[in-house]
N, C-alpha and C positions, 0 to 999 in steps of 0.2 A: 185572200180574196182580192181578188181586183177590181178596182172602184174606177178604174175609164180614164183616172187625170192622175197626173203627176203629185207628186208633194209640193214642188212649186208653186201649182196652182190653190193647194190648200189653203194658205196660210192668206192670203189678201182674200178669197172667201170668208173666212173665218174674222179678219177683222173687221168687212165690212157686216158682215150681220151681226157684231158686236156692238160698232158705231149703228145701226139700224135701233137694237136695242135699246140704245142709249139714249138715243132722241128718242123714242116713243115716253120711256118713261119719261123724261123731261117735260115732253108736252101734255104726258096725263098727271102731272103732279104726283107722281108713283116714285117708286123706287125697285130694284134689283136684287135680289140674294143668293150666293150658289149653295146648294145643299149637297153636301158628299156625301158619299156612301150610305145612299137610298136608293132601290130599285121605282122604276117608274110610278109602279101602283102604291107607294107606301108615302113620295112624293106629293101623287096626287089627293090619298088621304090626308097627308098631312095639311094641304091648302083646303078642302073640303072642311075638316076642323078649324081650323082658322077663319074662316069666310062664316060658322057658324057666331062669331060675335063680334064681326063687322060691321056696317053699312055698303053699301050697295058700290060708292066709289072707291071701298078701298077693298076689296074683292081681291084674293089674291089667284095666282093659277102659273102654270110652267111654261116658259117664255120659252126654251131651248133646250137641246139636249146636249151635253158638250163631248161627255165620252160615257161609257155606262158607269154608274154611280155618280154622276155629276152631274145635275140642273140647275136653270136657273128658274126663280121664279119670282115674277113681278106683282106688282099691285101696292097693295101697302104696306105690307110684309113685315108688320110691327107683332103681329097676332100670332105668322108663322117662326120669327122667331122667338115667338111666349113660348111655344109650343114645341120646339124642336126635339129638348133633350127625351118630350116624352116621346117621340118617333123614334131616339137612339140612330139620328142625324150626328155624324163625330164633327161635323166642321161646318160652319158657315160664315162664309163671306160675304160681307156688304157689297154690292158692287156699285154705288152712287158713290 
């Protein structure tokens, strides 16, 4: 399938909504986590349980999608990785 831009153009897109990322959480006192090998909606469950024993600031949810099985998700993401291995998440990385 053809996506209209070169490979070229990919990669300096890619870093600047990374660095976009990056500030945001900085300025929300948050932090970053990638989740691998979880499809979107098992993802989204798994922030939806996590946000269940939260408070309101540190609310997590999926920042970006990088490639499929691979998201990031911001907030305070102390709760979603409590919770990972029960989602059968294989990997995740810190990204702060």
């Amino acid at each position: 399938m053809d996506s209209g831009w070169s490979r070229s153009e990919e990669k300096p897109c890619r870093w600047a909504s990374k660095l976009a990322q990056w500030e945001v959480a900085d300025a929300a006192n948050s932090t970053m986590v990638g989740v691998i090998e979880l499809d979107s909606e098992k993802v989204q469950l798994l922030c939806d349980a996590a946000n269940e024993e939260v408070d309101e600031k540190n609310k997590d949810q999926i920042a970006n999608f990088l490639c499929p099985g691979n998201y990031v998700v911001s907030g305070g993401v102390k709760a979603v990785e409590a919770k990972a291995k029960s989602f059968k998440a294989r990997m995740m990385v810190n990204c702060s």
